[in-house]
C-alpha positions as CSV (number, residue, x, y, z in Angstrom):
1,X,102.2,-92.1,175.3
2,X,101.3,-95.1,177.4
3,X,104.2,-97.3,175.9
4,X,106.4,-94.3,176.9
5,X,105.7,-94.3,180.4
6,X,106.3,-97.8,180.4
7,X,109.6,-97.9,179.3
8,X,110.2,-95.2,181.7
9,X,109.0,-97.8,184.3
10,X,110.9,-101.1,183.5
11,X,114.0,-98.4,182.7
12,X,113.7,-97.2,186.5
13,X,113.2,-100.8,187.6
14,X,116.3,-102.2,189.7
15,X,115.2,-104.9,192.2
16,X,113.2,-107.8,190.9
17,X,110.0,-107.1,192.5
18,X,110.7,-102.9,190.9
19,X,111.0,-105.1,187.1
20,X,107.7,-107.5,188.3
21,X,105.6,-104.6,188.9
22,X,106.9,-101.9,186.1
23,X,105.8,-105.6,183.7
24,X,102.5,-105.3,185.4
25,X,102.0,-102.3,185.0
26,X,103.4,-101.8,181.2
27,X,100.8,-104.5,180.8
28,X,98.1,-102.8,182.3
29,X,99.1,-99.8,179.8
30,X,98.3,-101.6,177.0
31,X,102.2,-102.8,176.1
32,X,102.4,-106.2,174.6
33,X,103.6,-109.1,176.4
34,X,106.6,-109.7,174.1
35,X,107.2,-105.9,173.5
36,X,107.9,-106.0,177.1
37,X,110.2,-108.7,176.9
38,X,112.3,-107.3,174.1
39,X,112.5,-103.6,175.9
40,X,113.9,-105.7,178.6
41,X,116.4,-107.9,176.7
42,X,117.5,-104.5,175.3
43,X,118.2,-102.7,178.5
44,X,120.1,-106.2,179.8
45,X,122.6,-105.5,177.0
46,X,123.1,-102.2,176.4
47,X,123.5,-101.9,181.0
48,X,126.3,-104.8,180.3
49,X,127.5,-103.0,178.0
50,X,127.7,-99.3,180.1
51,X,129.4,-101.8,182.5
52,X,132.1,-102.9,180.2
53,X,133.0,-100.0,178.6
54,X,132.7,-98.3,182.3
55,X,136.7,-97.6,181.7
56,X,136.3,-95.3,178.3
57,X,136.4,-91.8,178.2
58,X,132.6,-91.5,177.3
59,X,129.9,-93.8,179.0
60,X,126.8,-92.7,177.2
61,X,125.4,-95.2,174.5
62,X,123.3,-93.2,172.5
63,X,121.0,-96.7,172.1
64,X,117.7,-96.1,171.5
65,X,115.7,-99.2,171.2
66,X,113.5,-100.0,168.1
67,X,111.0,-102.6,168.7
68,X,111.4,-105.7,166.0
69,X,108.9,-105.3,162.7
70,X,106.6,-108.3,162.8
């Protein structure tokens, strides 16, 4: 549940010092360091991609991120 409300966090993040503290606090949740990292790699790409296919009929992904097996 904690890893849940941290996404929700750095999802809701949009200023730089929103994303520094939704990373400190997914990290004071318990969320890894490079869990974090990927999440946010993920929501880079799939908001550049909302933003490019902004023109389409239907603007909802239906991404859901799956963090990498180690």
């Amino acid at each position: 549940m904690a890893h849940k409300i941290a996404k929700l966090m750095l999802e809701q993040a949009g200023t730089f010092l929103e994303r520094t503290e939704a990373v400190r606090t997914a990290l004071s949740l318990g969320m890894p360091a490079n869990e974090i990292e990927e999440y946010l790699d993920w929501l880079d790409v799939v908001r550049a991609n909302e933003t490019d296919t902004s023109t389409s009929e239907d603007t909802s992904t239906g991404h859901r991120w799956q963090p990498k097996a180690s």
